[in-house]
C-alpha positions in Angstrom: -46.3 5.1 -66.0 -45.9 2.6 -62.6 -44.7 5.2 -60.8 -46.3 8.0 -61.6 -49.4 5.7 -60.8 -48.3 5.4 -57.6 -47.5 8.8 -56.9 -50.6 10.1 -57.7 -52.3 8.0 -55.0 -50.0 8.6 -52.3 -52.1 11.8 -50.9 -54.8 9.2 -49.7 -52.1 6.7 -47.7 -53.1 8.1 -44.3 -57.0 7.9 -45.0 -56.9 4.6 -46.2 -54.9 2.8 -43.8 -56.8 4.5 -41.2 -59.8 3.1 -43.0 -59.3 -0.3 -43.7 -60.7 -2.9 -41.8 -60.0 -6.5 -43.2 -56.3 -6.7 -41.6 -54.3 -4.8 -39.9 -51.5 -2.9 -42.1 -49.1 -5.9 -41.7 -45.7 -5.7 -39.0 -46.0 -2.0 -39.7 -44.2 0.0 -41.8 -41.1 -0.5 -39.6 -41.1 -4.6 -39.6 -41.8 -4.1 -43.6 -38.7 -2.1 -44.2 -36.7 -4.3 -41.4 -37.4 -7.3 -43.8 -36.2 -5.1 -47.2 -33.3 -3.8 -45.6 -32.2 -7.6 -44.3 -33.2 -8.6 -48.1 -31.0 -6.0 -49.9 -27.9 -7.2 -47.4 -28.0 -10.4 -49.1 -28.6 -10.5 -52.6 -26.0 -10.9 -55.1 -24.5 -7.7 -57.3 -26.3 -9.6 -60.5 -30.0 -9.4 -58.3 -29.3 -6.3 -57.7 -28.5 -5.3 -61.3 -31.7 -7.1 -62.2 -33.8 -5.0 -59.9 -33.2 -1.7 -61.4 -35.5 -1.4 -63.5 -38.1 -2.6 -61.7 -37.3 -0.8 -58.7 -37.1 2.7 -60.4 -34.8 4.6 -58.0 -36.1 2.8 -54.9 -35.0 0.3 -52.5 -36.3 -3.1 -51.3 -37.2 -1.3 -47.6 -38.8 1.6 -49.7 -41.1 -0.4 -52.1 -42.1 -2.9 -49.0 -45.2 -1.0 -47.9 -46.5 -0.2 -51.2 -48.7 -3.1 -50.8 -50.6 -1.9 -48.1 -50.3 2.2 -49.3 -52.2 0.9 -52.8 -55.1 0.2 -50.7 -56.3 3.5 -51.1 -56.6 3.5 -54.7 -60.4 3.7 -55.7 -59.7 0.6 -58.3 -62.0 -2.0 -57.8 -59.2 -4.8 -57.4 -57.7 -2.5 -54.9 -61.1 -1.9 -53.4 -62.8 -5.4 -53.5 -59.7 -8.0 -54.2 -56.5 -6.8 -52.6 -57.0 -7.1 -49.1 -57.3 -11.3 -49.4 -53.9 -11.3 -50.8 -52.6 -10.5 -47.1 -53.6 -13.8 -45.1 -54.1 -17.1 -45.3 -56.9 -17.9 -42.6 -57.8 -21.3 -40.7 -61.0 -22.4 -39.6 -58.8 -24.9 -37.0 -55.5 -24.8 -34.9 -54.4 -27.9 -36.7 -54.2 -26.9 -40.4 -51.5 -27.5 -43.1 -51.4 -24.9 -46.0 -50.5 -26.2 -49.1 -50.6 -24.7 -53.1 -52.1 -26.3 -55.9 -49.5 -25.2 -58.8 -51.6 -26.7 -61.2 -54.2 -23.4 -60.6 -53.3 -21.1 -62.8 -53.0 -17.6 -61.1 -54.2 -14.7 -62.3 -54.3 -11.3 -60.5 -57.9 -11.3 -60.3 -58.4 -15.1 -58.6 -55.7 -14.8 -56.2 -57.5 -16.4 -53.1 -54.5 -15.5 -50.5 -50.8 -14.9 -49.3 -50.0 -18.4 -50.9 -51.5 -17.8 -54.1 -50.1 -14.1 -54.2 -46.5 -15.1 -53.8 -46.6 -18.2 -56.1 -48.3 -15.4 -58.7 -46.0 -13.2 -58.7 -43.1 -15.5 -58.5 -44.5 -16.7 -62.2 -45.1 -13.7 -63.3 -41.6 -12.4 -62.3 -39.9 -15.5 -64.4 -42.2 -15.4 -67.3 -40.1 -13.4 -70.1 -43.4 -12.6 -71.4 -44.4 -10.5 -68.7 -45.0 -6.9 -68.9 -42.2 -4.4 -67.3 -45.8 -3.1 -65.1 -46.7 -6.5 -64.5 -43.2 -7.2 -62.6 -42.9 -4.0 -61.1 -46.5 -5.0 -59.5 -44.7 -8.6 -58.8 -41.9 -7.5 -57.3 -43.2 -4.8 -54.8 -46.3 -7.3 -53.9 -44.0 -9.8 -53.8 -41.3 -8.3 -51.2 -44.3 -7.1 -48.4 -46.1 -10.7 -48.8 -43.3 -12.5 -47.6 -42.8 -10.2 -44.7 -46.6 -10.9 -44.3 -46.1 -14.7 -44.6 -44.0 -14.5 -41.3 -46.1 -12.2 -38.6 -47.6 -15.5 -37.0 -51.9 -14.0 -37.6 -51.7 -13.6 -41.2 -52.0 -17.5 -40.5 -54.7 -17.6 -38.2 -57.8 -18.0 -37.4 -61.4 -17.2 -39.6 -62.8 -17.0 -36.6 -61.4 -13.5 -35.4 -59.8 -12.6 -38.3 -56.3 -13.6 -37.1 -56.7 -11.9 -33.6 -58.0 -8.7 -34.9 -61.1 -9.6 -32.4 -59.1 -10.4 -29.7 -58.8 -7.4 -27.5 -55.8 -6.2 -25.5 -54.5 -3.7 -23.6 -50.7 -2.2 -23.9 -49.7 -0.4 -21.2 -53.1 1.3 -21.1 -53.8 1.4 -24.4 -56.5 -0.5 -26.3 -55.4 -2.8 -29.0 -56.1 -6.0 -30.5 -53.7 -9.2 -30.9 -53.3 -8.7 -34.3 -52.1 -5.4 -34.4 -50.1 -6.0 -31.0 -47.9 -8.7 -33.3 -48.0 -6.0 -36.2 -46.9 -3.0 -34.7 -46.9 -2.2 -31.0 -44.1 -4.8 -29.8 -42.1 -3.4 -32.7 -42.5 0.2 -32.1 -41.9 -0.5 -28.2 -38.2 -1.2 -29.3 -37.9 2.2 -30.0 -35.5 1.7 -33.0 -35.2 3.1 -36.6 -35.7 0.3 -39.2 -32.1 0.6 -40.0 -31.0 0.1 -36.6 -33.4 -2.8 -36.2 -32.5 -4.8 -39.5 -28.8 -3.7 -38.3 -29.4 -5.3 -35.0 -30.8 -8.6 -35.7 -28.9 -9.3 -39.5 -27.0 -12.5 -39.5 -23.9 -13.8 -41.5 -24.2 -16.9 -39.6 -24.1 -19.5 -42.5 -25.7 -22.5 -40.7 -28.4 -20.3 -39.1 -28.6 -18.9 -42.9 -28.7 -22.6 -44.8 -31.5 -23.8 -42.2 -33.9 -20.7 -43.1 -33.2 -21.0 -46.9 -34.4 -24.9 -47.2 -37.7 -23.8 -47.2 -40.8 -22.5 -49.1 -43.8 -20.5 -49.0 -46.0 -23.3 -47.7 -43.5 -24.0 -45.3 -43.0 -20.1 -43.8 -47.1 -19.8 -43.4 -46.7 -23.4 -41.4 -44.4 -22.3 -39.2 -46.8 -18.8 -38.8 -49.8 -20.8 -38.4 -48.1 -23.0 -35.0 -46.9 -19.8 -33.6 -50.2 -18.3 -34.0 -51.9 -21.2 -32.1 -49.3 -20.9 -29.1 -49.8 -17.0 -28.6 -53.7 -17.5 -29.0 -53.4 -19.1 -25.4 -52.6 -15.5 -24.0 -54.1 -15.5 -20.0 -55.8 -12.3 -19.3 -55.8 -9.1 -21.7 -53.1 -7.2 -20.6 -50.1 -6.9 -22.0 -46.8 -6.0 -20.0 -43.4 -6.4 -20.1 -43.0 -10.2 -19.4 -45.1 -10.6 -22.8 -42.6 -8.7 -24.3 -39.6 -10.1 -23.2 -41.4 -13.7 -24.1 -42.2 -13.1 -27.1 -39.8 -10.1 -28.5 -37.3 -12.8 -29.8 -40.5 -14.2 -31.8 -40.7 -11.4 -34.0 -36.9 -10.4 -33.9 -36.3 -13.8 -35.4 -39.2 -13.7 -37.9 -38.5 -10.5 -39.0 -34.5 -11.7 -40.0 -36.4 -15.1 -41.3 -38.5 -13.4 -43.8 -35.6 -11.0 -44.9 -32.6 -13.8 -45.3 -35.6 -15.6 -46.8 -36.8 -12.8 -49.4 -33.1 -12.2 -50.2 -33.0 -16.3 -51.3 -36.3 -16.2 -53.2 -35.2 -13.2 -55.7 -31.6 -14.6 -55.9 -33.4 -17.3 -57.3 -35.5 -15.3 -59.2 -32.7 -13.4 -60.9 -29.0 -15.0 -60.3 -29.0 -18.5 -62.5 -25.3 -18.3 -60.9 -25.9 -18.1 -57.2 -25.1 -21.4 -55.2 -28.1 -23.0 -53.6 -28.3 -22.3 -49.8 -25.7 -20.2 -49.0 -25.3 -17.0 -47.6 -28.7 -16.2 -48.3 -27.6 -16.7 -52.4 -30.4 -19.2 -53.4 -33.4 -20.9 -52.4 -33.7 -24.4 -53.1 -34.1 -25.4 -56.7 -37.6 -27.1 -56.3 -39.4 -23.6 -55.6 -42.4 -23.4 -58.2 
């Protein structure tokens, strides 16, 4: 029934992602699949085995945009309630996000990325949950923590982390937001595959130092990056931005997916060891 759900909304994709206007469609389709493809590098064979069913057929790069292709779906929550689950705004440069896991979640008072991830984290552990309810868990799950790394889905009220900031690239009209999301990725010219291929990592220090972390912590580390590229001088974009700030996203982008890979190793391997080789986050993730 999840899938054929699914499915059956995937003739308006192209309409709706043209049409929405609350955020931009998060690092792009590309930077979503990068992150799945890093994820599915590093979970264990018993994550994997757990994922099948949810998954039906798919891969983690596969089910990564779903978030954002579900928009189109006439539903109200789709409609009226999805789009906050993206972003985690700001009214400062100098706030700390935290979660209060004494809220209890539901998919209908989800307030933002922080409160998205920690619900379907629960609802993915609960044994009482529905096989629907997971699958919804899972694929909302795997795009909102590539979401909780592109620096604006951190930022600022004020322009709707950058999306009021106009730029130009190379001629072409843009805005910040959508710069971060999509252009400097696309400008690499790369296949997700080759991408996630490019910037994976085995390096087990480099590994252990992106795994002692959490959710709170990845939307920090957006929010600071998002203050420093705010100070942009002038509204062209060329190519010293992107050799600055290319390494940004190349390292965000194997962040989120070393990171994802931890969270559902967690999630579904009771045997994985704690903080390595992307096997488990740390034991204190709610």
């Amino acid at each position: 029934m999840f899938s054929k759900q699914i499915n059956g909304m995937s003739c308006f994709v192209a309409i709706s992602i043209a049409l929405t206007s609350n955020y931009a469609v998060a690092w792009g389709q590309n930077g979503h699949r990068i992150v799945g493809q890093i994820a599915d590098n590093h979970i264990t064979e018993q994550t994997r085995a757990s994922l099948v069913d949810l998954l039906e057929g798919e891969s983690l790069a596969q089910i990564s945009t779903w978030a954002d292709e579900m928009r189109s779906n006439p539903d109200q929550f789709w409609q009226k309630k999805s789009s906050r689950w993206h972003y985690i705004n700001s009214p400062t440069n100098s706030a700390e996000f935290s979660h209060d896991h004494s809220h209890k979640l539901n998919k209908d008072n989800v307030e933002n990325i922080l409160d998205g991830m920690y619900f379907a984290i629960e609802t993915l552990k609960d044994e009482n949950s529905s096989i629907d309810a997971k699958r919804f868990s899972l694929r909302f799950l795997v795009h909102l923590v590539g979401d909780s790394h592109q620096p604006f889905h951190a930022g600022r009220a004020a322009d709707r982390g950058g999306n009021r900031i106009k730029v130009t690239f190379f001629g072409e009209d843009t805005n910040l937001h959508s710069l971060w999301d999509t252009k400097l990725i696309e400008n690499q010219n790369l296949s997700f595959t080759e991408f996630s291929r490019f910037i994976d990592t085995k390096n087990t220090e480099v590994i252990t130092d992106y795994l002692a972390s959490s959710p709170e912590q990845w939307l920090n580390e957006s929010h600071n990056l998002a203050t420093r590229l705010y100070k942009i001088k002038g509204d062209e974009i060329g190519y010293s931005y992107i050799y600055r700030n290319t390494p940004i996203i190349k390292t965000r982008l194997q962040q989120a997916g070393i990171r994802l890979a931890g969270l559902l190793n967690s999630l579904f391997d009771s045997s994985a060891k704690p903080l390595e080789k992307a096997l488990k986050m740390p034991t204190n993730i709610n």
